[in-house]
N, C-alpha and C positions, 0 to 999 in steps of 0.2 A: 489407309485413309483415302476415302476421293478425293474426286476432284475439289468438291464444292466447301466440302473444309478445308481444303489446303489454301484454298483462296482467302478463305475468313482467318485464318491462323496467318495468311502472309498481309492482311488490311490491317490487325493487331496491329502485327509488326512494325506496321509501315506508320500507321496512326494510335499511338499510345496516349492521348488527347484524350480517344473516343472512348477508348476502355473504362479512365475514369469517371466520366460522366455516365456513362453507362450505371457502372459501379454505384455509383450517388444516387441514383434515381430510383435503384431498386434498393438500398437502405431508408431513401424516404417515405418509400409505401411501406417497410417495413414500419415505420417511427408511427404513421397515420393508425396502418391497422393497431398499434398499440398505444393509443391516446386512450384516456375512458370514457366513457358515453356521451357524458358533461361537456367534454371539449367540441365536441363536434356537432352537437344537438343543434336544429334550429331553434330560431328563438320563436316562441309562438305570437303571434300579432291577434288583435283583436281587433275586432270594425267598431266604427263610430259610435256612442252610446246615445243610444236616442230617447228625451225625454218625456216622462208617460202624462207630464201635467200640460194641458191643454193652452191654448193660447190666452193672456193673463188683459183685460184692459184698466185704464184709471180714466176715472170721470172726474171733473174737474169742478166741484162746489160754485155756481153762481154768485154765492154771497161773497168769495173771494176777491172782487173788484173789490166789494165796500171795505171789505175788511182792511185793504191794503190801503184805501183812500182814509178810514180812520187811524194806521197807525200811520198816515206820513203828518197827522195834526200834531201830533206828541213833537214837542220839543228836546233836544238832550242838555244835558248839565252841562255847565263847561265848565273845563280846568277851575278857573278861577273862582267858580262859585263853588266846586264839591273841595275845593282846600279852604274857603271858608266858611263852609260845614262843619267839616273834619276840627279846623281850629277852637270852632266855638263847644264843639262837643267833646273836646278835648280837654279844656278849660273847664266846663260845669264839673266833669268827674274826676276832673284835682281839686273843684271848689269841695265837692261833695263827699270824697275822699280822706280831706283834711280835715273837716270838722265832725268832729261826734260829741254825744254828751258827757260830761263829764260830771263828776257830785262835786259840787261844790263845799261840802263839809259843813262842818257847825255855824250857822249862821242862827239867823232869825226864825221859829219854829214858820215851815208855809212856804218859806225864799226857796224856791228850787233854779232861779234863775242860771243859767251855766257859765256867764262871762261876768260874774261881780268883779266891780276892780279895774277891770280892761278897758283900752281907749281905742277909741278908734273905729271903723265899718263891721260890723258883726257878719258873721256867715248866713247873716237874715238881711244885708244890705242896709240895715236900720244901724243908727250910731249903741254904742256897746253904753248901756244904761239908761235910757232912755226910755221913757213909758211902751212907744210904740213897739220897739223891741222886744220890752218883755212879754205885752201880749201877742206879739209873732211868737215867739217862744213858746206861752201858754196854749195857743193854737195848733201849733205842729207837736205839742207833748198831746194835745187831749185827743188827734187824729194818729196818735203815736208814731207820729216821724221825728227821733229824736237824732238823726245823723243817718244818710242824710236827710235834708228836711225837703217839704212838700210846697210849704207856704212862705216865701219871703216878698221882697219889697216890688220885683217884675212881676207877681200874679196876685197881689195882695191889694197895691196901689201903684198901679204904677205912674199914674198919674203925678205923682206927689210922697213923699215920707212921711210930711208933716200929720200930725192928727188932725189937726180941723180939715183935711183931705178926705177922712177914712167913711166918715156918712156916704159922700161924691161916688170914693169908687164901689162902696156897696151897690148902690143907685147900679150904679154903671154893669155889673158885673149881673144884674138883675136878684145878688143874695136877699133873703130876707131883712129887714130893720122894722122895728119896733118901739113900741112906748109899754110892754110887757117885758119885762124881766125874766132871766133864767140862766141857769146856770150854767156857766162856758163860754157865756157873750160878751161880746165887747161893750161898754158901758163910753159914750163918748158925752166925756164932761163940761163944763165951760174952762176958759186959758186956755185950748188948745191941747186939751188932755184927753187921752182913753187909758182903762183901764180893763180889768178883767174882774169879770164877773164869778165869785167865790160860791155866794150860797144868797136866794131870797130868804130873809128869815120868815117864822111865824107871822109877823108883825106886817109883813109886805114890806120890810125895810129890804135893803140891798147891803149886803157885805163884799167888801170889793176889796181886791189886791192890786197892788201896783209899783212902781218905779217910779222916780226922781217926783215924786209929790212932795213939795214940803222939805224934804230932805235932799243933797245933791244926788243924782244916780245910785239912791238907797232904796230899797224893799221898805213900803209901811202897809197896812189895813186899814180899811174906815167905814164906817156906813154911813149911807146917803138917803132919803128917802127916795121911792119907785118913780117919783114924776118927774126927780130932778135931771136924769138923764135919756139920752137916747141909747137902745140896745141894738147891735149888730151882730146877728145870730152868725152863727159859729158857717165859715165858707162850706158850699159843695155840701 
């Protein structure tokens, strides 16, 4: 043995520290050289991606002042007026909801009336038997709203229930009226009566249907001659 290993064999000796670290260092290049590819691979980076669409502007509409000056005119609803909306619209489609027509069965050959008998505000606002009633009734059956209906006492007359009312809101509503007769019209009589207009006969008479004439809140017929009344053609 030299010299020069006798030296390194007596630093062992002397430092048995360094042996193992020694030791260690060359099992962790072993461990390195035996990772697989994966573990050691760098990670590849890519540069910034730069976009191919060119630089973008927005033009700005002129009329956009006005536009904005017109919607600050609009007013908004307030609470209190869109819950009494809601309310009122709420009520009409439980009015409208609740009443349909019904047959009223064997009566009088002609009587299609649907509230014979009943007292009280009809689902046409008019009292339940009542001339006027019945020809709201006749009105809303020949425009075929029989539930719910189209024509009661707020777009009919609102002025008023009464019959000697019902020429006024024609007037008013700009409907037709007449001193010609025809079938579906309203016939407005003297006492404060209309009735409904059945058939012109041959004759140029009037055959007419009606409620509480004569009888209390009963269905009768009658004819009249053409001059004795006025005719209020059929609304809308």
């Amino acid at each position: 043995m030299d010299e020069r290993s006798k030296r390194t064999l007596k630093g062992a000796r002397k430092n048995p520290a360094s042996v193992l670290l020694t030791m260690a260092a060359v099992g962790g290049m072993f461990a390195v050289v035996a990772l697989p590819a994966y573990a050691v691979s760098p990670v590849e980076t890519k540069g910034a991606v730069v976009s191919s669409m060119g630089a973008q502007s927005v033009s700005v509409s002129s009329q956009s002042d006005s536009l904005a000056a017109a919607r600050d005119a609009f007013t908004a609803t307030t609470p209190e007026e869109l819950a009494a909306a809601n309310a009122a619209a709420a009520a009409a489609q439980t009015l409208a909801s609740s009443y349909v027509y019904r047959d009223p069965g064997p009566r009088q050959a002609g009587d299609d009336y649907p509230w014979a008998g009943m007292e009280g505000l009809s689902p046409l606002r008019y009292y339940y038997g009542e001339c006027v009633d019945f020809v709201a009734w006749r009105l809303n059956r020949d425009a075929g709203f029989t539930g719910p209906f189209k024509w009661d006492w707020g777009n009919l007359t609102p002025g008023g229930g009464s019959a000697n009312q019902w020429e006024s809101a024609w007037n008013a509503h700009g409907w037709p009226v007449s001193g010609t007769p025809i079938a579906g019209a309203v016939a407005v009589t003297g006492y404060m009566h209309v009735a409904y207009v059945k058939e012109v006969l041959a004759d140029g008479s009037v055959l007419l249907e009606e409620y509480n004439y004569g009888n209390y809140h009963a269905y009768s017929q009658r004819v009249i001659a053409a001059g004795s009344a006025t005719y209020l053609y059929p609304p809308g």
